[in-house]
ROPA-32803 format. One record per residue (C-alpha): residue number from 0; x, y, z negated. Coordinates in steps of 0.05 Angstrom, whole numbers, padded with zeros to 5 digits. Layout:
N
+-----+--------+--------+--------+
|   i |      x |      y |      z |
+-----+--------+--------+--------+
| NUM |      X |      Y |      Z |
...
+-----+--------+--------+--------+
This chain:
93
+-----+--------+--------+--------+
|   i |      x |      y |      z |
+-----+--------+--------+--------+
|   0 | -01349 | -06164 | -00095 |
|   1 | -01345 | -06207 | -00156 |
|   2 | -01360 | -06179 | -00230 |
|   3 | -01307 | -06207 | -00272 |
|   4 | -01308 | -06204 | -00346 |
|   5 | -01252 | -06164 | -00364 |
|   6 | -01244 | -06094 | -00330 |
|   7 | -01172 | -06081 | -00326 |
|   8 | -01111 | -06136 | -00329 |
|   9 | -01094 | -06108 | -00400 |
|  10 | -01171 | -06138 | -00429 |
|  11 | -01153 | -06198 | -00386 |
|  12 | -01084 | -06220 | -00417 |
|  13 | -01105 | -06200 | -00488 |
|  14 | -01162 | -06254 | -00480 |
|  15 | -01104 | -06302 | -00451 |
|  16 | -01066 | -06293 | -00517 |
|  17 | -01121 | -06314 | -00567 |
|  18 | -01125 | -06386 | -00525 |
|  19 | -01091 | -06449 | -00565 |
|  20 | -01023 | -06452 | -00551 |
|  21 | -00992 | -06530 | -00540 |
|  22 | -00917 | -06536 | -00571 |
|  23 | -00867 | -06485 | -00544 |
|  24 | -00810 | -06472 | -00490 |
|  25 | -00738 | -06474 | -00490 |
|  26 | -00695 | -06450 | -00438 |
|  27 | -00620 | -06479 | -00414 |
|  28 | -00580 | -06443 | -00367 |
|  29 | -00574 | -06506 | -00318 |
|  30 | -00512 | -06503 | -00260 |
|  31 | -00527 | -06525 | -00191 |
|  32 | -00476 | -06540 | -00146 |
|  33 | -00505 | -06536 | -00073 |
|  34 | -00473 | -06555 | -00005 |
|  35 | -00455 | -06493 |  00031 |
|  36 | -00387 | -06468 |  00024 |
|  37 | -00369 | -06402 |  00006 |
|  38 | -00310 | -06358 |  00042 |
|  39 | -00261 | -06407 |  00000 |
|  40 | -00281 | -06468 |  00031 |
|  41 | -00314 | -06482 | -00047 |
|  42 | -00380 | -06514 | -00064 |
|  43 | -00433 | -06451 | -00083 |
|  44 | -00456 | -06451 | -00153 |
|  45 | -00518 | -06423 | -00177 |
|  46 | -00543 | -06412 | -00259 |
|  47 | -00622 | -06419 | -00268 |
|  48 | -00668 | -06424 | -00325 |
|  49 | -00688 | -06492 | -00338 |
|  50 | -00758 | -06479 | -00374 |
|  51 | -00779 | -06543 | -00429 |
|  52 | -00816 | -06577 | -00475 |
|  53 | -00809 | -06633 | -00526 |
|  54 | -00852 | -06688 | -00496 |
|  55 | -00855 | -06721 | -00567 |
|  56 | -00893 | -06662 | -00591 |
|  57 | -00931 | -06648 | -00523 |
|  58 | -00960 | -06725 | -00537 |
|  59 | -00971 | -06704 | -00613 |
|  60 | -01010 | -06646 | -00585 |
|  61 | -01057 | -06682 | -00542 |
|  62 | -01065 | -06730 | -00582 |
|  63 | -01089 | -06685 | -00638 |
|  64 | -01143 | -06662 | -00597 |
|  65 | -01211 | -06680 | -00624 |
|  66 | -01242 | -06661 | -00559 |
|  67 | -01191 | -06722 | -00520 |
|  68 | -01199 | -06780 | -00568 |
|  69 | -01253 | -06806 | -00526 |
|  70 | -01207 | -06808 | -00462 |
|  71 | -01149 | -06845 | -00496 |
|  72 | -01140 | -06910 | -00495 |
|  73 | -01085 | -06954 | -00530 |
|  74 | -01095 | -07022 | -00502 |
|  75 | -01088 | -07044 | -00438 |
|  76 | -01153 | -07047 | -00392 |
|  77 | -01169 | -07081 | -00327 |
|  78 | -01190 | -07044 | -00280 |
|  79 | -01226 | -07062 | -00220 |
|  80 | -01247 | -07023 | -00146 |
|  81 | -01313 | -07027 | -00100 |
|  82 | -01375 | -07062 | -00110 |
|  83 | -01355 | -07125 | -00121 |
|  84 | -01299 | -07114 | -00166 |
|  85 | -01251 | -07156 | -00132 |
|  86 | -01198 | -07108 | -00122 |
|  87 | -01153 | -07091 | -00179 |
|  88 | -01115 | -07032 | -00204 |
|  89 | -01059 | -07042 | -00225 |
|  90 | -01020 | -06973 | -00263 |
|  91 | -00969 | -06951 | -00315 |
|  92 | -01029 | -06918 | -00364 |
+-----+--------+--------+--------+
C-alpha cells in the first residue's frame, strides 16, 4: 500500500485549493441537435454546459510565468531531425 500525504480527501482538496489558479471559467448552455428522431418524427435536442476560457488571458497567463520564459520563443526557428540534420520540421509554433 502506498503512504500518501494527505490522510483523508478533505486534507487532499484543501491542499488543491491553495495551488495558483490560471484565468477562470464561463459556462453557456450550448443546444445540440442530434440525428435520432423522437416519437414526432423531430430532430432530438439536448442542452449541455459548454465549460471556457478566454484564450487572450490563458496566453497572458503563461506568458507571465517566470518559470516558462525560458521555453518561449518569439521568432521563428529551424528545426532539424537525426544525426545529420537533414530532415526538417516544419510546425505552426
Amino acid at each position: 500500500r502506498t503512504r500518501l500525504p494527505f490522510h483523508n480527501k478533505y486534507k487532499f482538496f484543501k491542499e488543491i485549493d491553495t495551488l495558483p489558479r490560471g484565468p477562470g471559467f464561463t459556462c453557456e448552455m450550448v443546444s445540440i441537435i442530434g440525428n435520432i428522431l423522437n416519437a414526432n418524427g423531430a430532430q432530438m435536442k439536448e442542452e449541455a454546459e459548454l465549460w471556457l476560457r478566454d484564450p487572450v488571458e490563458c496566453v497572458r497567463d503563461l506568458m507571465g510565468k517566470v518559470t516558462l520564459w525560458d521555453a518561449m520563443n518569439y521568432q521563428p526557428m529551424k528545426v532539424y531531425t537525426g544525426e545529420d540534420r537533414k530532415t526538417r520540421i516544419y510546425n505552426e509554433m
